[in-house]
Structure formats: structure tokens, C-alpha cells
N, C-alpha and C positions, 0 to 999 in steps of 0.2 A: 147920719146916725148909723149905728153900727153894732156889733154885739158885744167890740171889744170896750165901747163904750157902756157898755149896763151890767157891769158886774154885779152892782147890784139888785139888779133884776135877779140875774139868775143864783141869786146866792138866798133870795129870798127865804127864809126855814116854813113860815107857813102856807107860801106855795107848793115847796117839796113835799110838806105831807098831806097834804092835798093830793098829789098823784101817788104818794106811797098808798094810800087809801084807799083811793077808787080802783088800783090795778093790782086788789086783792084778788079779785077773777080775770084773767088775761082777757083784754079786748082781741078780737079779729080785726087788721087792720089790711084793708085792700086795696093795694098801689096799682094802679095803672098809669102802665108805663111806654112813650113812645121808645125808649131807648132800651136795648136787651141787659142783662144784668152781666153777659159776657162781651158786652161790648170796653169800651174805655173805661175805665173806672174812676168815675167821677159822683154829683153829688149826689146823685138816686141810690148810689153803694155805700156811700159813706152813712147818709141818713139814717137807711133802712135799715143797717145793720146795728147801728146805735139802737133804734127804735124797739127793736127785737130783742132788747133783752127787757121788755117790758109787755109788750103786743105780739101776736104771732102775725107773723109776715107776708101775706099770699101777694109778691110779685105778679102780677098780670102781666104778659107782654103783648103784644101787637101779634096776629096771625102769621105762621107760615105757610103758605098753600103747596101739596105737594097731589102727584098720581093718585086718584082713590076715590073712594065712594064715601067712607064715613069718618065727620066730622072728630077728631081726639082728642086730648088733653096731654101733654105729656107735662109731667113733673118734677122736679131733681130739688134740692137742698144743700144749695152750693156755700151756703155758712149757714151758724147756728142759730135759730128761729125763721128763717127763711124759706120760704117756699115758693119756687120759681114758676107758673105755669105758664106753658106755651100751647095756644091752640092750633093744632094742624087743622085744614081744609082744605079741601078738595077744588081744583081747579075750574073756574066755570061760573061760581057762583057767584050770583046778584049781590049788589050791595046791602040788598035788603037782608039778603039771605046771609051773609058773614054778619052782620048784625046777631039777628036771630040764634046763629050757631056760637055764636060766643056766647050771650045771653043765656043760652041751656050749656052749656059745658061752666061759665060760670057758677049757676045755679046750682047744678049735681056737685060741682064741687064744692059748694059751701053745707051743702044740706048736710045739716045734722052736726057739723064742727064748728058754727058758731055759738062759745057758752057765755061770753059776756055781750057786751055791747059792739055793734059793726062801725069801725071806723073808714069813711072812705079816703083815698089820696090820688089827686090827679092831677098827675105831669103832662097828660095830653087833653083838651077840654073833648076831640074824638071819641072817647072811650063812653062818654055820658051816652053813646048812641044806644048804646046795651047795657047801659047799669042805671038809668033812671028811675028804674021802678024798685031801687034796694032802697030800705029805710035805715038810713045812716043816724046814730046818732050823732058823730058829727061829719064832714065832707070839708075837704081841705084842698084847697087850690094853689098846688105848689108851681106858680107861674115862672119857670128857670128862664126862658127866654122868648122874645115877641116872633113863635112861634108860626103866626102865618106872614111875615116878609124870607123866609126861607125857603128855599128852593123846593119847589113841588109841594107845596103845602097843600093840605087840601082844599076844594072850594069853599063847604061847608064852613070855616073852622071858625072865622071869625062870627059867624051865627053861634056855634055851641059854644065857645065863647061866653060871648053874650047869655046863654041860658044856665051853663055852669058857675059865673060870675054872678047871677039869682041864687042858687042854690047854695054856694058853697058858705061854710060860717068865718070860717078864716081863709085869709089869702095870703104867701110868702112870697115876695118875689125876689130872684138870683141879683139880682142888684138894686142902686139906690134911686140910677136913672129910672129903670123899668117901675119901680114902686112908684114914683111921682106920676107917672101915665095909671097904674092901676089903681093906687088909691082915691082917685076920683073916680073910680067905679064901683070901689067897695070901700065901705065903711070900716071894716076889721081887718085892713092891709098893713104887711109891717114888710119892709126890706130888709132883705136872708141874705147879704152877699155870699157867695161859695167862699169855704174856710182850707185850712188845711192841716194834712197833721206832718204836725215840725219835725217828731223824731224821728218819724218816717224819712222824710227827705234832710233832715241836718246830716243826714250818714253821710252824705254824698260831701259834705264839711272836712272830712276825712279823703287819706286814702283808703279808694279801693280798687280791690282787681279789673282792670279793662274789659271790658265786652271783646271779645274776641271781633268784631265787625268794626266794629271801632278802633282798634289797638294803631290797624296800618295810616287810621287818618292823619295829615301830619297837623301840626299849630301853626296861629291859634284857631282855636273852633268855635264856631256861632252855632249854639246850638235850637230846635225844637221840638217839642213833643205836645199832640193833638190830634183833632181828628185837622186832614187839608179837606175841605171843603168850599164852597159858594167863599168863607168867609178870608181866605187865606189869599193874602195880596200873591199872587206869581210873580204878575208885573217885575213886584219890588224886589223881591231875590231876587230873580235875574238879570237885573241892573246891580246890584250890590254885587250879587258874586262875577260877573263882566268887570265891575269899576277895579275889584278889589279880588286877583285872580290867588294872590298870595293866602286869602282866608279861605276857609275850609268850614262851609255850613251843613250840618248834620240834620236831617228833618225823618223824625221820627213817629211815625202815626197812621191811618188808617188813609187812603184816597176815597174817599165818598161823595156821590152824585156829581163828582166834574168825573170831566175823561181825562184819566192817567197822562195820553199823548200831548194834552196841550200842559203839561211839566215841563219848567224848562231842565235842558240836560249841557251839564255843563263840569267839564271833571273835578270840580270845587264845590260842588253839589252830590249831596250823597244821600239815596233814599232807603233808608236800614227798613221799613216799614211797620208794622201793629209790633209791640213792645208787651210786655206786664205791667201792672202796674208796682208787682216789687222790685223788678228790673231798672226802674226809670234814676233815680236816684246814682246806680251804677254810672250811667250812662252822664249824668249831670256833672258829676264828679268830676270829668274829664273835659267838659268844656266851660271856655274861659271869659265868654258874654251867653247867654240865655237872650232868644231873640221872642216877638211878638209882633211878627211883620200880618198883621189883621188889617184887609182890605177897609176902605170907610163906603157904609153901602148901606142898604137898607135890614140886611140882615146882621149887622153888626153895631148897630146906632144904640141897643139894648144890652150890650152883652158885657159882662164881669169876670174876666176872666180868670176860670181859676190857678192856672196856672203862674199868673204873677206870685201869690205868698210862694207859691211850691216852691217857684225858683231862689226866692228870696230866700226861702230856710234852707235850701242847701248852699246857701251863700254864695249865687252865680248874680254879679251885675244884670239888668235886665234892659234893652232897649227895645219899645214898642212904638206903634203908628198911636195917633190921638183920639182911643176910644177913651169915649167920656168915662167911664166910672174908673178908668186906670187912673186919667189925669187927674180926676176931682181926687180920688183914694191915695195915691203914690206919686202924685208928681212933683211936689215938694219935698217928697223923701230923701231925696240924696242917692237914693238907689237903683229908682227906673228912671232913665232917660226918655224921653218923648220927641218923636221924630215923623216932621210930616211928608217929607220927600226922600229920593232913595240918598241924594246930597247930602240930605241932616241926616239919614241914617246911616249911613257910611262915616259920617263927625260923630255920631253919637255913638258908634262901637268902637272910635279912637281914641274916646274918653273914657270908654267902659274899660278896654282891656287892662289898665294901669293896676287896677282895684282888686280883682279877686285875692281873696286873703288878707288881704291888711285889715287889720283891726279897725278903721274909721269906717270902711266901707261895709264888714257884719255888726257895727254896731249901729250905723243908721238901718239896713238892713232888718237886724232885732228889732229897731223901736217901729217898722213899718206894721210890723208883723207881730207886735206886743199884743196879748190877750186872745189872740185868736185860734180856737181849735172847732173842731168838730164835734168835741163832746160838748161844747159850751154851745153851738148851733144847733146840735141835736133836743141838747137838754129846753134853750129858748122854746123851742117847735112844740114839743113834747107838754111845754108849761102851759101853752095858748090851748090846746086842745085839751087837756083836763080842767081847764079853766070855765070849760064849753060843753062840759059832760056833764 
């Protein structure tokens, strides 16, 4: 089940004026968030900022602790309805105590700016440490991924968890595996896979200008873009680019919680590192397989990645390791290849290169990726919870 499947869900007319209705007075809608809004730009950006032309937006982030005595708020308005706030605190303090200092810095900054009804949203179930005592009309548990098999996850989590999953009215979760684990924990679950927007990345269907970092690479290029973390096989690139010294793999994205050093380095391996997200597209354009080399682990047993449509709309063949929600979603496509050793992966990018451009290969491509945007998942989300008001 899928969104691109329910158009007529969302085409519903006496749904829609259902929410034209009630968001005669703007709700406050309050995300909390483990991920920063300048970090990757992925589905807490896309969301939010749909959402926002309806709700006013207060991004929560997770604490930065810096030098200093007194707890702060700082705040910026990086799109329109959006309101980012980050709380500084001071180093030193108890667990109990960053609790608490959220909880009052939350507090002062709602006072007096909620005029309709308070919507909660929680990408991290953490954050309930210091927001349980807010009376949400509704509280939305946007479960993206099974957050505690990740590296450094807190102790707590699969506890609040559990207590957030009481609380909340709706549940979304980032794909269809992870929905079958959480809707037998809640009754108002529906799987949200992460969307994309087409014409954002179809540019890349085109020529365009080289990134200068790029221009010297030679062909063909294997390309990725992502965060490399826990999830990101090493292993397998560096057997792929060893097997296969002729190809030229481009890895584009942020190093987080592994150590940089254990990368492999190898002169067929090339780390451009953190990208934009209007840049990315640029950068696709130029390479001639789009790769999804995702280790099989505990932390990746859950996950849907959103990068599969991206690459797909910019019309880059795609070959990926056998995470369930690619193979059950696209592995009959004709367009992502599935590859469980670095052997089949190395076969499966010999079959990919033939393909970019040719008409068979963006016309399976198109029907993988038929019905699906952002504004049609934003719009979904958006239904369940005036449905709930």
C-alpha cells in the first residue's frame, strides 16, 4: 500500500473542505526533531514545509551545549512558516536538567503565540521527556525509522517509545516494512514511504553544467548521495572499486558517527563530501549508475530509502544491496537492480550502464515512480490529522 496508490483518497472534495475549514485560525504545529533542518534535506524538510502553508511551524531541534551559564533559545526562519529553534545549554548539566531547560525555553516560547489549537509532531519519541505535560489537540508519531537499532541510540528510547506510542493519535511510518512492526502497536498506523519531487531531480534528465569537483572525474561514474553512516556497506565499495579499478565511484554526503579513517581510499574512489540539496541533481546528471551499496544490519532491516525515486526521476539506472522495502517497491521495475554480494554488484552495474537515456529504461523508470510527490504525502498527513481535530 502506498500513496500512489489512493488517489482517491487524496482527491477526496469533502475531506479537503474539512481542512479548508478548520484552518480558518492557523494551528501551532510543534515538530520535534532528532535531525537539524540544516542538516540533509530529507523528509522532515519536505513535510514541514508543505505543512506550513497551512500551520505555523516551530521546528524544535535537539540541544547544542556550548561555554556558559544561561540556558537560550536561538531562532532563524529558514523558509516561509517555519521557525527553527535551537536550544543552547551550558555544559555540565544533568540529564534531568536538559530536560527541564528545554521544557522552560519551550514554554516561554510558546507563551502567548498559540491562537488556534497545538499540534504536536515527533520524529524523535526523546523529546516526550519535556513535552508531556503540553495539551495537544492532536500528537503525531512520525516513526521515519527503527530508531533505536542505530548507533548510539539512547538507553531510554525504546521505553518512550512505548509511552509516546500511548499517547500519540496517529502514527506514519517511513516505509511499509516498518508499518507492519508498528501497526500492531497502534491502531491508527498507515505507512508514509519517503516521496520525491520529480522536477526537482528530472533536471538532472538534462544537460547540465559540471560541478567543478566533478568535471576531472573520468567515466563511467557510480554514483552516491547520503548521509555514510553505521548503514553504509564500506566493505562493498571497496571490493567493487578493487574488482572494477576502470569505474570511478563518486560518494557524496556527510561522515557521521563512523571514523572517517576506516573509508576505504582508493584513487577510483572520490569523497566530494555534504552537497545542497539544489546541487544534488547537478551532480546526478553526470553519473551513469546511481549506486545503494546499504550494509544488511540491524539498522537498515527498516529503512526506505529515499533516494531510490530521486534517482529514478533523474533518470539514473539504480543498483542497490537487498533492503526489503526497495525489493518489495522496485525490484520488478526494470530499473533498480538488486545485488547481494560485491560479485552481483559489480554484474548488476554491467547491466545498468547500457541504459541511461534510452527511452525503455526512463519509461520503466516513470512507471516506478508514477503518482508519487510530496505534495500528495504532505497533503495524505495533513488529511489524517484534521480528520482528528
Amino acid at each position: 500500500m502506498n500513496l500512489a496508490e489512493q488517489p482517491e483518497v487524496l482527491a477526496l472534495a469533502s475531506v479537503q473542505n474539512a481542512v479548508e475549514t478548520s484552518l480558518q485560525v492557523r494551528p501551532t504545529l510543534v515538530c520535534l526533531s532528532h535531525l537539524r533542518w540544516g542538516f540533509v534535506y530529507q523528509r522532515p524538510q519536505h513535510v514541514m514545509s508543505r505543512l506550513a502553508k497551512n500551520y505555523d511551524v516551530v521546528f524544535f531541534e535537539e540541544p547544542i551545549f556550548f561555554e556558559g551559564d544561561a540556558p537560550r533559545l536561538d531562532v532563524s526562519n529558514p523558509a516561509a512558516g517555519i521557525e527553527v529553534a535551537v536550544p543552547h545549554l551550558p555544559f555540565g548539566m544533568s540529564g534531568e536538567a536538559i530536560d527541564q531547560a528545554q521544557r522552560q525555553l519551550l514554554d516561554k516560547h510558546l507563551a502567548g503565540r498559540v491562537q488556534g489549537d497545538l499540534l504536536l509532531w515527533y520524529f524523535t519519541p526523546m523529546s516526550l521527556l519535556f513535552t508531556e505535560h503540553l495539551d495537544a489537540r492532536v500528537t503525531v508519531y512520525d516513526c521515519m525509522d527503527e530508531l533505536s537499532a542505530f548507533m548510539g541510540a539512547p538507553a531510554r528510547l525504546i521505553e518512550m517509545e512505548q509511552q509516546l506510542m500511548a499517547r500519540a493519535d496517529v502514527v506514519f511510518t517511513g516505509g511499509v516494512s516498518l508499518w507492519e512492526v508498528k501497526q500492531r502497536q497502534h491502531g491508527n498506523a498507515y505507512p508514509v514511504p519517503s516521496s520525491v519531487d520529480i522536477a526537482h531531480f528530472a533536471a538532472a534528465r538534462q544537460a547540465l553544467p559540471e560541478p567543478a569537483d566533478q568535471t576531472s572525474i573520468a567515466r563511467p561514474r557510480l554514483g552516491f548521495f547520503g548521509v555514510i553512516d553505521e548503514r553504509f556497506d564500506i566493505e562493498l565499495i571497496d571490493r567493487v572499486a578493487a574488482m572494477r579499478t576502470d569505474w570511478q565511484i563518486v560518494l557524496i554526503g556527510p561522515v557521521v558517527k563512523i571514523d572517517p579513517q576506516t573509508l576505504p581510499l582508493r584513487p577510483n574512489i572520490h569523497y566530494l563530501g555534504a552537497r545542497q540539496y539544489a546541487e544534488l541533481p547537478d551532480y546526478l546528471a553526470g553519473w551513469d549508475v546511481a549506486l545503494m551499496p546499504f550494509a544488511l544490519n540491524a539498522s537498515t532491516r527498516f529503512i526506505s530509502p529515499t533516494k531510490t525515486p530521486e534517482y529514478l526521476a533523474g533518470g539514473c539506472p539504480v543498483v542497490s544491496t537487498p533492503i526489503h522495502d526497495v525489493v518489495s517497491g522496485y525490484g520488478e521495475s526494470g530499473a533498480v537492480f538488486i545485488a547481494d554480494t560485491a560479485e552481483a554488484f559489480v554484474e548488476a552495474i554491467e547491466n545498468a550502464l547500457p541504459l541511461k537515456g534510452t527511452a525503455q529504461f526512463l519509461q520503466r523508470a516513470d512507471a516506478a515512480i508514477a503518482g508519487m510527490s510530496w505534495d500528495n504525502t504532505s497533503r495524505f498527513m495533513q488529511e489524517q490529522i484534521e480528520c482528528l481535530r
